[in-house]
RODO-2510 file (C-alpha; in nm, 4 decimals, decimal comma):
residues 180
     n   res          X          Y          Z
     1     x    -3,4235    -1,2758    -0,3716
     2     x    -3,1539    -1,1953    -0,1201
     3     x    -3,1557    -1,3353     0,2443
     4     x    -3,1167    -1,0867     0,5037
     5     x    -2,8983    -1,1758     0,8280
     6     x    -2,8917    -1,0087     1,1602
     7     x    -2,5828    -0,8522     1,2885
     8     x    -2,5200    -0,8050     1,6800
     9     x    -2,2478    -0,5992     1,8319
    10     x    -2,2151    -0,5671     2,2058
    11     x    -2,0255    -0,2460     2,3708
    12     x    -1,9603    -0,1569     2,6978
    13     x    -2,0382     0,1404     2,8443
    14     x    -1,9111     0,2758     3,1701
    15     x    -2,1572     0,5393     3,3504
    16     x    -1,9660     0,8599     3,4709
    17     x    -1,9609     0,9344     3,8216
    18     x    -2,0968     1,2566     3,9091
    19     x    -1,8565     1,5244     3,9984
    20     x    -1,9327     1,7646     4,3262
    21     x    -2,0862     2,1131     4,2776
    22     x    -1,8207     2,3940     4,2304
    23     x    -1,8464     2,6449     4,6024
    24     x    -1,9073     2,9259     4,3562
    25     x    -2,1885     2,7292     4,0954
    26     x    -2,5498     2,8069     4,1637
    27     x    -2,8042     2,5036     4,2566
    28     x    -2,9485     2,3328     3,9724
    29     x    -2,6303     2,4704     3,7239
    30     x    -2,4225     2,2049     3,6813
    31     x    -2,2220     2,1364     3,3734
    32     x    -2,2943     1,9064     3,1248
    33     x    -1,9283     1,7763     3,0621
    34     x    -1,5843     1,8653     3,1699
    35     x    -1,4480     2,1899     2,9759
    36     x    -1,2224     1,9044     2,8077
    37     x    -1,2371     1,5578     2,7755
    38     x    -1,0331     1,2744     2,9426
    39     x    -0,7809     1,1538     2,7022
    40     x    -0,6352     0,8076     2,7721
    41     x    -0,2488     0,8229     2,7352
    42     x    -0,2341     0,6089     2,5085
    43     x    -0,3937     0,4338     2,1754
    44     x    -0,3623     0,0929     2,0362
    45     x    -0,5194     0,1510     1,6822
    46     x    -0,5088    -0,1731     1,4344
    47     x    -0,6114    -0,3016     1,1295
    48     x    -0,6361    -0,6166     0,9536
    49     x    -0,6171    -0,7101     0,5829
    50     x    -0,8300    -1,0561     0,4476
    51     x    -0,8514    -1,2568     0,1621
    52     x    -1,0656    -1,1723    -0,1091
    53     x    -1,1565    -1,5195    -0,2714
    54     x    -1,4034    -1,6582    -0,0220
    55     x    -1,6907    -1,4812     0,1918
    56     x    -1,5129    -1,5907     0,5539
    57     x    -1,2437    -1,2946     0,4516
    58     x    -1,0170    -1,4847     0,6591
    59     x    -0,7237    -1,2934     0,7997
    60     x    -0,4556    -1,2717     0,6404
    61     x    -0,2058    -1,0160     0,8056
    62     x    -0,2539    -0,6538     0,9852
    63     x    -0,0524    -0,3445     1,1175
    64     x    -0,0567    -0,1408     1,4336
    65     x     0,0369     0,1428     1,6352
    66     x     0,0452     0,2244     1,9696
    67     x     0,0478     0,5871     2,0323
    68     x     0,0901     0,8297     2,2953
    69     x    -0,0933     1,1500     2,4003
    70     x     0,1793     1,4168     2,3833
    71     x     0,0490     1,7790     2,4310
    72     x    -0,2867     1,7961     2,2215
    73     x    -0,1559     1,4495     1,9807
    74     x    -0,1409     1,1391     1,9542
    75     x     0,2222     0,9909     1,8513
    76     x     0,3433     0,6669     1,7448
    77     x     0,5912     0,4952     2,0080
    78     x     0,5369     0,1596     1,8125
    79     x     0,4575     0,0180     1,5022
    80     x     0,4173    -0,3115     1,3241
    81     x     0,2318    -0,5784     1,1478
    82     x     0,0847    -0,9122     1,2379
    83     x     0,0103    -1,2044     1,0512
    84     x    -0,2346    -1,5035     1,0199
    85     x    -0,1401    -1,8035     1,3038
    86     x    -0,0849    -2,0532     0,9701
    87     x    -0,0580    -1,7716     0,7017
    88     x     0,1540    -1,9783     0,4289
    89     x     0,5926    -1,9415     0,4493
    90     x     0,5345    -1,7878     0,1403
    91     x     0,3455    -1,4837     0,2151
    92     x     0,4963    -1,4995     0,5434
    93     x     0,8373    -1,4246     0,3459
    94     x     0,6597    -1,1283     0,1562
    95     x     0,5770    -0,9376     0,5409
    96     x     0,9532    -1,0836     0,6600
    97     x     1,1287    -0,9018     0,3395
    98     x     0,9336    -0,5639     0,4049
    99     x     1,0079    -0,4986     0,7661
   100     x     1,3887    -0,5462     0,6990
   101     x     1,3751    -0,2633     0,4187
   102     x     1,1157    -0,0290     0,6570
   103     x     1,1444     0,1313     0,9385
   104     x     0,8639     0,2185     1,1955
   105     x     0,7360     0,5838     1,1997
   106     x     0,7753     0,6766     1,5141
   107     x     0,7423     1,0256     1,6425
   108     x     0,8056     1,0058     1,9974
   109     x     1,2005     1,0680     2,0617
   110     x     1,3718     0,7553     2,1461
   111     x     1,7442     0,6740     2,2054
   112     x     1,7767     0,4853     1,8636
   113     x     1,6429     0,7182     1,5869
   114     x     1,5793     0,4213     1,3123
   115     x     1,3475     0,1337     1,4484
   116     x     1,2589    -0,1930     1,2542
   117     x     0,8866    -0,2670     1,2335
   118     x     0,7507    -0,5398     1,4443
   119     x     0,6246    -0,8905     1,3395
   120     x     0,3806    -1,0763     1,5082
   121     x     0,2157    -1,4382     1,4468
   122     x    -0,1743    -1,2989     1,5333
   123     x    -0,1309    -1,5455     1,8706
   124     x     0,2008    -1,3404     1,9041
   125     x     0,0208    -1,0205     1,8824
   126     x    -0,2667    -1,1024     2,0934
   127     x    -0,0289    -1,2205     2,3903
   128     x     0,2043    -0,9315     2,3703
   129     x     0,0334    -0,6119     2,2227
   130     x    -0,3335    -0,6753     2,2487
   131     x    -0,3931    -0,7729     2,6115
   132     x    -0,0839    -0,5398     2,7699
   133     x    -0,2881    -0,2759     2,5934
   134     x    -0,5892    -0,4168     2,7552
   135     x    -0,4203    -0,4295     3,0957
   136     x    -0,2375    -0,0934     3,0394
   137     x    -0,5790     0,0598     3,0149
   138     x    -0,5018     0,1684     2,6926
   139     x    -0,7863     0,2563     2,3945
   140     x    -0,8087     0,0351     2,1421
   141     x    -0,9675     0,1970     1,8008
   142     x    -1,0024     0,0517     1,4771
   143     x    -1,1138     0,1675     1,1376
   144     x    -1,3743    -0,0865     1,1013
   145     x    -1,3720    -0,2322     1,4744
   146     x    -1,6049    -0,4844     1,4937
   147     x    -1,4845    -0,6409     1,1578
   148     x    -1,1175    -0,6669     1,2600
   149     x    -1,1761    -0,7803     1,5797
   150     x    -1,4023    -1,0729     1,4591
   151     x    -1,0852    -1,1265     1,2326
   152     x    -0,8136    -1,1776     1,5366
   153     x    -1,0943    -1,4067     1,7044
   154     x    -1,0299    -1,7561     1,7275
   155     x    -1,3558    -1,8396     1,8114
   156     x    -1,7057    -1,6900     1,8647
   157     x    -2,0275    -1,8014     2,0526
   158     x    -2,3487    -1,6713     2,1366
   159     x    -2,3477    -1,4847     2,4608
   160     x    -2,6047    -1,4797     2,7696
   161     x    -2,7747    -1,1733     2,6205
   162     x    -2,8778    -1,2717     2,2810
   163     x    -2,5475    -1,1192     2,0776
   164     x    -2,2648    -1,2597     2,0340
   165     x    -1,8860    -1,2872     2,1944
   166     x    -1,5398    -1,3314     2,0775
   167     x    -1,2445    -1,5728     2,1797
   168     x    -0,9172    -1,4060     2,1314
   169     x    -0,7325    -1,6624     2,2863
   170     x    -0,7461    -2,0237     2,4090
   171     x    -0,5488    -2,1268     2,6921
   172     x    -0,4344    -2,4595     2,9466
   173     x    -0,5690    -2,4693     3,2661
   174     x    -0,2461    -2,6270     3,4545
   175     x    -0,4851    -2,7525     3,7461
   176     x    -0,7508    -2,9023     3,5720
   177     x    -0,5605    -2,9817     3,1891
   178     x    -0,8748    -2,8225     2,9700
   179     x    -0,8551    -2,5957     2,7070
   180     x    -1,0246    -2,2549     2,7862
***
């Protein structure tokens, strides 16, 4: 017999505003969508990489981009990887060693044509790639979303609704000393 568990996943959704009728568009024709759709200028796509010997699938390190829409594509202006917060020295030195032999792929022209890869602790990449992107407005896409981003979590809790919500990030109040 095999037990069955329930999986949650909240999105958010953002209703469109509705545009004003065209001068020249009859009554009652309005469009369904924009002739194309609005593009944010840029991605942050990521994905993470666990261990294999236990069912938590823990994180153990992950790689990103951060594109930008040029013309009709999407192209890299960074690249790099991430790791766990207390992934061991060892495999830490395995991720160290192969961002000094690779560079990132980047296809938006820069000044300096060869660019190292990026290394992040996952606290590291939270702070400084994850929430700028979030700030910047910027998508964030994953191959297997919901999955990864339970693996960057710190933390998770039930929310008001009946699903489910992640802690990315725990921080020190300076005015009141608590850990939020």
């Amino acid at each position: 017999m095999t037990d069955s568990h329930d999986i949650f996943l909240r999105a958010h959704t953002v209703v469109p505003e509705k545009k004003q009728k065209k001068r020249n568009q009859p009554a009652g024709k309005e469009a369904p969508w924009p002739e194309e759709p609005p593009w944010p200028d840029r991605i942050l796509c990521f994905d993470c990489e666990t261990s294999t010997h236990d069912a938590a699938q823990t994180l153990n390190f992950g790689v990103y981009r951060i594109c930008r829409l040029v013309g009709h594509r999407y192209l890299c202006e960074e690249e790099g990887l991430f790791h766990a917060d207390g992934l061991p020295a060892k495999k830490r030195k395995v991720l160290e060693a192969y961002i000094r032999d690779k560079f990132a792929d980047i296809e938006v022209k820069s000044f300096t044509p060869k660019i190292n890869l990026l290394l992040y602790s996952r606290s590291g990449f939270i702070e400084k790639v994850f929430f700028k992107a979030i700030l910047d407005k910027t998508m964030i896409v994953g191959w297997n979303l919901p999955f990864d981003l339970a693996r960057i979590a710190v933390d998770w809790g039930p929310a008001d609704d009946g699903g489910w919500s992640l802690t990315l990030s725990h921080w020190l109040n300076p005015k009141s000393n608590s850990d939020h």
